[in-house]
Structures are given as structure tokens and as C-alpha cells.
C-alpha positions in Angstrom: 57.5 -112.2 10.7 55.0 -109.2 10.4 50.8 -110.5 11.5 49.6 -109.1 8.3 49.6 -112.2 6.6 48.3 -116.2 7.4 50.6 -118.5 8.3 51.9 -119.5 5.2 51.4 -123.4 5.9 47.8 -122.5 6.6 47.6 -120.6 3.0 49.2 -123.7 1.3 46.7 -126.5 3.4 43.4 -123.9 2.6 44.7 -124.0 -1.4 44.7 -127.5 -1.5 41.1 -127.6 -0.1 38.3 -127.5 -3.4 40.7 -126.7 -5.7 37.9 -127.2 -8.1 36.7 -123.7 -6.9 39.3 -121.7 -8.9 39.6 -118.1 -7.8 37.1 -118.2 -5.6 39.0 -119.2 -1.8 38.4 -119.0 1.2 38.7 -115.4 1.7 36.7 -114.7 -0.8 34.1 -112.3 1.5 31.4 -111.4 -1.4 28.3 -113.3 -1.9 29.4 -114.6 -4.8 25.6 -115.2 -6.4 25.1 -111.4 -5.9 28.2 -110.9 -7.7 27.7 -113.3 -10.5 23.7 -111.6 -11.0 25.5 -108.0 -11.4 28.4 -109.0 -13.9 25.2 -110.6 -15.9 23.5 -107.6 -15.8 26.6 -105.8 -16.6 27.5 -108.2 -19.4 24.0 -107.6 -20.8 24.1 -103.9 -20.4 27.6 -104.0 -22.4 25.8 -106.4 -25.1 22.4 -104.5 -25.4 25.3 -101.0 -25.8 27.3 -102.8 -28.1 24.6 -103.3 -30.7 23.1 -100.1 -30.3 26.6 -98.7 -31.6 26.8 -100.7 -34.2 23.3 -99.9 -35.5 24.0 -96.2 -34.8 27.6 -96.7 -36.8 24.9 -97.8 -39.7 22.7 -95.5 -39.9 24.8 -92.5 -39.1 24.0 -89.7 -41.9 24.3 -86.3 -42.1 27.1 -83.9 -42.4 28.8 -84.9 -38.8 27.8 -88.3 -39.5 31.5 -89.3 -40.5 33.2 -88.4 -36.9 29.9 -89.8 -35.4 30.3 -93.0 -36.5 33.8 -93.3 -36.0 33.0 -92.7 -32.1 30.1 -95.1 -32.6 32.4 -98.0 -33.7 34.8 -97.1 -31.7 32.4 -97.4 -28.8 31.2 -100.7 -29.9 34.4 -101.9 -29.8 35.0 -101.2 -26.4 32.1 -102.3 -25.1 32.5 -105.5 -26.7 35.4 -105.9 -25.2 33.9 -104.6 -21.6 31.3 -107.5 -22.3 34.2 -110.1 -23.2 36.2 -109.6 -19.7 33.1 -109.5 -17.7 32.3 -113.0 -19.5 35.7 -114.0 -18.2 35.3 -112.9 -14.8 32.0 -114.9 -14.3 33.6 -117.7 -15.5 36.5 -117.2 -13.0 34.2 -117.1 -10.4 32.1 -120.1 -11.1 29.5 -118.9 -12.8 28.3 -118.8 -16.3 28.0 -115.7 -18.8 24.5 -115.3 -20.0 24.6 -114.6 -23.7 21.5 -115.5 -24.4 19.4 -113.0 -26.6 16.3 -113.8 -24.9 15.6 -111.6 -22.2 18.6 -109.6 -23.2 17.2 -106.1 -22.6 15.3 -106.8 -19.7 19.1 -108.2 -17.5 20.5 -104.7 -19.2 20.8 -101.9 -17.1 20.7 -99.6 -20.6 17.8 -99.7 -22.8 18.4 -100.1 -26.3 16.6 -97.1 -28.1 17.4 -97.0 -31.9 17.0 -92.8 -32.4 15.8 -91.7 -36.0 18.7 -88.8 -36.1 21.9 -88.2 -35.9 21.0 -86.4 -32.8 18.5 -88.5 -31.3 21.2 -91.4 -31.9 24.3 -89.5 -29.9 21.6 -88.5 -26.6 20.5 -92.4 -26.4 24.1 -93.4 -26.3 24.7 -90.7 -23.5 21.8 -91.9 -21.4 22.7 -95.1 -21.5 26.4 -94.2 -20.9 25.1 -92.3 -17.9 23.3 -95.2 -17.3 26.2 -97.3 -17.2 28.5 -94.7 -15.1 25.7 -94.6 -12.5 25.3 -98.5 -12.2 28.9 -99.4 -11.9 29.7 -96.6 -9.5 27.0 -98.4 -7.2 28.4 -101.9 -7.9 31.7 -100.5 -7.1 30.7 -99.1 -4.0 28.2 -102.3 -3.6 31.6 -104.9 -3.8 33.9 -103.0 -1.8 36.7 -104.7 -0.7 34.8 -108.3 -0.8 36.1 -108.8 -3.9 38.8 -106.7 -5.6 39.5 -108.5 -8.8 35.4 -107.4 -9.6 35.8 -104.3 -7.7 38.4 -102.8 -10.4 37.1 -104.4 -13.3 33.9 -102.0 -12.5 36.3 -99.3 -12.1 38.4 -99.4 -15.4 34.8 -100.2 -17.3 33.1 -97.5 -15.6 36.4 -95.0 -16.2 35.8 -95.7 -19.7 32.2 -95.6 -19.7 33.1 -91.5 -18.8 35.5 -90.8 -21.5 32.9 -92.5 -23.9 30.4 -90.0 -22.1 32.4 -87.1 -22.8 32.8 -88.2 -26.2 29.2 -87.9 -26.5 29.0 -84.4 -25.4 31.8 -83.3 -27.7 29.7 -84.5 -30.7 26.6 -82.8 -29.3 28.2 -79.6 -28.6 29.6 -79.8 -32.4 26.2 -80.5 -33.4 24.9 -77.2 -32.2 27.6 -75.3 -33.6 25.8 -75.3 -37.1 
């Protein structure tokens, strides 16, 4: 048998051990309170982004405000959804998701600007989808191979995070077409 893997008797006697643990085994190598403090922050950066969107999907007017606020609600809806498996993923490891509104903005890595035009509204959302791309890459980086599972959910959130960014740019650049 090839040395790449435990003894399998050793895997089954270590699974049996605090079962009440979950996911988190013995192998896990991350600190897993340094972990669980960065998918807060991220789960608060996704929050404070989601409801930016969804103000800017409001208040969108203008003559581009139609495709503008289909990207913002579209964007909302993904970052919702970013927030909701980062949620899961703290739970998984043992934590618990901080949804409280208090102190929201301050664990979120994004600020949450409002912008009075159309304009102002679509450079905000890049900034803090720079913001975002900038942070993850770091957690990413941060996580390593530690902790996988985490490692890729930064990943596939911060791929996303730079589609949304070129989004962003699109509707600038048709902004300065007129």
C-alpha cells in the first residue's frame, strides 16, 4: 500500500474521537479562530455589498439606469448568496455567523457608500469590489493549504468578485460613450 495515506485503522479510531467537532479533525492545520474571524469579516463585507446593491438597484435613474440596475440586482444576488455559504462554512467549522447589524460596517472589509449618481453609484461598487478581490486574494494566500474547504470558497467568491468588477467597468466605459 502507497505511504501517502494514514493507516486506515488510525483514520477510523481518530474519526471516532470528538465527533462533536464536525469537519473540523485532526488534521485540520489552520487556526481555526483566525479562520472563523476572516469568514466574519467576509460575511460582513458580503452583507454591508449586498445592501449597497440593492439600494443602488433603487435609486438607479438615468438613461443607462435600466442595464445598471439589472447588474446591481444581479450583484446583490450573488453576494447574498457569497454571504449565505460563508454562513454555512462558519457553522461547519464550529463557529457562529455574525449577522448582527450592529457593528456591521466596522467587521466589513467594504464600506458602504450610498453615491448620489448613477456614476458615483457604479465607482463605489468597483471600490469595494476591488476591495473584496484584494482581501480574499490575501485570505487565500493567508489559508493556504491549512484548510482547503475555506481556501476555495475564497477562490470561487473572489473569481466572482472579478467578473462582477469587470462588470462594473463595462457600465462605466458605456457611461462615457455619451
Amino acid at each position: 500500500m502507497s505511504g501517502f495515506l494514514s493507516d486506515i485503522q488510525t483514520i477510523r479510531q481518530r474519526a471516532r474521537q470528538h465527533i462533536e467537532q464536525g469537519a473540523v479533525t485532526a488534521g485540520y492545520a489552520a487556526d481555526r479562530e483566525t479562520v472563523l474571524r476572516l469568514l466574519n469579516e467576509a460575511l460582513a463585507t458580503e452583507l454591508v455589498c449586498t445592501l449597497r446593491y440593492k439600494r443602488h438597484y433603487f435609486m438607479a435613474t438615468g438613461i443607462h439606469s435600466e442595464a445598471a440596475a439589472a447588474e446591481f440586482l444581479e450583484h446583490a444576488n450573488d453576494e447574498q448568496e457569497h454571504a449565505d455559504r460563508i454562513a454555512e462554512r462558519i457553522v461547519q467549522l464550529g463557529g457562529e455567523p455574525n449577522f448582527n447589524p450592529e457593528g456591521l460596517s466596522m467587521r466589513s472589509h467594504a464600506e458602504y457608500v450610498e453615491g448620489g449618481t448613477l456614476r458615483e453609484m457604479i465607482e463605489e461598487d468597483l471600490v469595494a469590489e476591488r476591495i473584496a478581490i484584494e482581501s480574499y486574494r490575501e485570505i487565500a494566500l493567508y489559508i493556504g493549504d491549512k484548510d482547503p474547504t475555506t481556501r476555495r470558497l475564497f477562490e470561487e467568491i473572489l473569481a466572482a468578485e472579478e467578473e462582477h468588477a469587470e462588470d462594473l467597468v463595462s457600465l462605466l466605459g458605456g457611461l462615457r460613450s455619451d
